[in-house]
N, C-alpha and C positions, 0 to 999 in steps of 0.2 A: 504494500500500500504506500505512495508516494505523497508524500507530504505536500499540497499546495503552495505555491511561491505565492507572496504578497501580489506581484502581478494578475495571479490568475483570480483572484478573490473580488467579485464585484462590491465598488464603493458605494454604500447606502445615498438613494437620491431623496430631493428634497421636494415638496410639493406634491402637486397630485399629478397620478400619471397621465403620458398622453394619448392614453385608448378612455381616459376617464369620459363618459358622456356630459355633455351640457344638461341643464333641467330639460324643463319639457315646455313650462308656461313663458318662463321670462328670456329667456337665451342664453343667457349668462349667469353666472353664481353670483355675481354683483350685484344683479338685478334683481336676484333675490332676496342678498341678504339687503339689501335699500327697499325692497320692498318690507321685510320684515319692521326692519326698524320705524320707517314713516307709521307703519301701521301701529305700533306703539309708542307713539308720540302721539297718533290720537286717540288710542285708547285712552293715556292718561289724559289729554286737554278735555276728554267729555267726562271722566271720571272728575276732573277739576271743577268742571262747569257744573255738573250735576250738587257735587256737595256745596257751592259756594247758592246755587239755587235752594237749593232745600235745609240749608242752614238757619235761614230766616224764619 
């Protein structure tokens, strides 16, 4: 049994690979995770609004 040289030994890559697919809805991983975020920005502004309305 022969021992591997440093050469033969693949270096760990970084990121995602590139046979990874794109989403399906927004094109991009970007796009989603922008989409995540805005859409929790208005969860919290109607969660704002709500208790600053019914506070009274």
């Amino acid at each position: 049994m022969a021992i591997p040289s440093p050469n033969d030994v693949p270096l760990p890559t970084r990121g995602a690979p590139d046979d990874d697919p794109p989403p399906g809805f927004f094109g991009s991983w970007r796009n989603v995770y922008l989409c995540v975020v805005v859409y929790l920005a208005v969860l919290i502004a109607l969660m704002y609004a709500f208790r600053v309305a019914f506070e009274r």
